[in-house]
C-alpha positions, -999 to 999 in steps of 0.1 A, spaced: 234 -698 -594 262 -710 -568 256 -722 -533 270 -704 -500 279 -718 -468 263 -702 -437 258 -705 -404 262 -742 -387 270 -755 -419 234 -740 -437 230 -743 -473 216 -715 -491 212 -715 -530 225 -679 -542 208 -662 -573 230 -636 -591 207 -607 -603 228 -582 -629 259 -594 -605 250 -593 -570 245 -629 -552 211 -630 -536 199 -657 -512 171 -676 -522 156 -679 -489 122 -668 -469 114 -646 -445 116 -676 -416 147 -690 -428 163 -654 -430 159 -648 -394 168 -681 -378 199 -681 -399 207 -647 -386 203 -663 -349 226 -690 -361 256 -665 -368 246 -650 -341 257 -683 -323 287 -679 -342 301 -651 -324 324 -639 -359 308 -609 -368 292 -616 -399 272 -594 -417 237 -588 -437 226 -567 -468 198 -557 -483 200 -544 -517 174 -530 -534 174 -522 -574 191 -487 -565 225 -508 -546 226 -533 -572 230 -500 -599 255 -488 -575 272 -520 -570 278 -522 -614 299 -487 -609 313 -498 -577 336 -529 -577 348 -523 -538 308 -520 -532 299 -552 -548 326 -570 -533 316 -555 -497 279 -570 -508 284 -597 -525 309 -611 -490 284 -604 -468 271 -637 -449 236 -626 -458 221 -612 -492 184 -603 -491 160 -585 -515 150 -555 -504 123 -547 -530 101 -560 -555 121 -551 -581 144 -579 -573 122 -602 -571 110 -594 -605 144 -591 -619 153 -625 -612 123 -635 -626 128 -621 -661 158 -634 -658 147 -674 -655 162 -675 -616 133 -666 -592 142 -658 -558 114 -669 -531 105 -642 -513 111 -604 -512 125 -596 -475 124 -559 -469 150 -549 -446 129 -533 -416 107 -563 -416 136 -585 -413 143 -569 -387 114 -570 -366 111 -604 -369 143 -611 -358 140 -585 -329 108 -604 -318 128 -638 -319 159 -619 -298 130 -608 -273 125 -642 -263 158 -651 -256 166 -617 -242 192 -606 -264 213 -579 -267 212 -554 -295 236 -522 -303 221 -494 -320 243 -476 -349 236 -446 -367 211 -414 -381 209 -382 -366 218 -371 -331 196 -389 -311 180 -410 -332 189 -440 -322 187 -434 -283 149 -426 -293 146 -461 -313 161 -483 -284 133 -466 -260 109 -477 -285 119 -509 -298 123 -517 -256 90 -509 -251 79 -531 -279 100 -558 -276 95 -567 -242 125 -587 -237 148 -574 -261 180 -556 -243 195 -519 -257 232 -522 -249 242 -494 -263 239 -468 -290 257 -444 -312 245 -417 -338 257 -420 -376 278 -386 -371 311 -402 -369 347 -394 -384 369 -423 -365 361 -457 -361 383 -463 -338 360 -449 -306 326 -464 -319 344 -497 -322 355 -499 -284 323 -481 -271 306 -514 -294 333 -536 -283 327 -529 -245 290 -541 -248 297 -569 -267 263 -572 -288 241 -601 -303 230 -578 -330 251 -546 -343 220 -524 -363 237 -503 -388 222 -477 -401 244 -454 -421 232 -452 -456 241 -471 -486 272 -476 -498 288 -464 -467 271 -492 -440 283 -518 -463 316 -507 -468 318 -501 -431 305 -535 -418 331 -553 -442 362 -536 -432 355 -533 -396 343 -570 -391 376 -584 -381 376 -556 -354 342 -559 -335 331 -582 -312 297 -590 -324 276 -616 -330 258 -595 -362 257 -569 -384 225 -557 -404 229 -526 -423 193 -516 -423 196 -481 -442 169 -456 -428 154 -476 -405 164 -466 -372 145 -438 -383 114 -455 -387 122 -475 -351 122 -441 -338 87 -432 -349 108 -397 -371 97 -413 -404 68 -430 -412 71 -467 -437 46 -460 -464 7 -473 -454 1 -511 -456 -21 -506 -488 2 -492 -504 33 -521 -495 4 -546 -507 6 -534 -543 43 -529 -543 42 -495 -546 63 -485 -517 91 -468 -535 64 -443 -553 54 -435 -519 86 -425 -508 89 -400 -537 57 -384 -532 64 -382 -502 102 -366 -509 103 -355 -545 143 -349 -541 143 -384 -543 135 -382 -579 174 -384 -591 178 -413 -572 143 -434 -581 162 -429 -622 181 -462 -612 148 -483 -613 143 -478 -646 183 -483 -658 180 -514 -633 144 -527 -655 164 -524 -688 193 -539 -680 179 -570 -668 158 -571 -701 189 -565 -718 205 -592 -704 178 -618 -707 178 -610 -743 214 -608 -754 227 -628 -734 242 -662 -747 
């Protein structure tokens, strides 16, 4: 375990989980310490790995260095939260992206906030901001940007010019979090959260799994039933499982 400076001098205790540094922190403390970078004004940035990124991240060392820097390391999944358990270093809470980010939308809504939305489809993500306006009465849509980008350059300035609280970014793991950590020094934002499919959920195109099935953890499952082509990809859970058995029993 090491500890991480955040935010107005925060202290978060980090847990490592087959090498990636995860905050042990709850669903509260995650969002206000999001408000504090936010404060900040330097652009830092969030994660949320789930067991798939953390398989990607052990083939990936400019991956795990793009999530293991980021300001803000939550697990996305109960496979985490187990993982660290077998492994004798429990985080506290499973944080699943798009719920962190609702809370911390309803928290921007109050102070009237400004949010910039990046990523999916064509579209997408001017059909999200209508939504999440109408839900979040409060919250302000600055600006927005589909996912279907070759130069940075443009989406920076068009980001830039709006100067957001919140940048959402929603390009897809790895690419968001390699994204986020090279073009941090470049944006003026108060925060990044590379939230994966989500805008697609914001924009009422996909549909989260039903809350009886998120009760028993069974999200994932839900996912592939619902898309079986995600079968190839769901193989990680399993090599993620063994390799934190492995290590809890080999390792010195």
């Amino acid at each position: 375990m090491i500890e991480a400076l955040t935010g107005k001098d925060l202290i978060a205790i980090r847990i490592d989980v087959l090498g990636v540094s995860f905050d042990s922190v709850t669903m509260t403390e995650a969002a206000n310490k999001a408000l504090a970078f936010m404060e900040c004004r330097n652009a830092a940035y969030v994660v949320t790995p789930n067991p798939e990124i953390v398989m990607l991240c052990r083939d990936d060392s400019c991956l795990l260095s793009a999530v293991n820097s980021a300001n803000l390391v939550l697990p996305d999944g109960i496979g985490i939260i187990k993982g660290a358990q077998i492994l004798g270093t429990p985080l506290r809470e499973k944080i699943p992206g798009i719920e962190f980010a609702e809370t911390l939308f309803g928290l921007m809504a109050e102070k009237g906030m400004t949010v910039f939305l990046l990523g999916a489809k064509p579209g997408v993500a001017d059909a999200a901001g209508l939504k999440l306006s109408d839900r979040f009465k409060g919250l302000k849509i600055v600006g927005t940007n589909d996912g279907y980008f070759v130069n940075d350059t443009p989406i920076i300035d068009k980001i830039n010019e709006t100067s957001p609280d919140l940048l959402l970014v929603c390009l897809g793991a790895p690419k968001q979090e390699l994204w986020m950590q090279k073009n941090a020094p470049s944006l003026k934002v108060g925060l990044m959260a590379g939230l994966g499919g989500s805008m697609d959920v914001f924009a009422c195109v996909a549909e989260r799994a039903p809350e009886s099935w998120r009760k028993l953890n069974l999200e994932w499952l839900y996912r592939l039933k619902e898309d079986p082509r995600r079968l190839g990809r769901m193989m990680n859970l399993p090599k993620f499982g063994f390799k934190v058995i492995g290590k809890r029993l080999f390792r010195k």
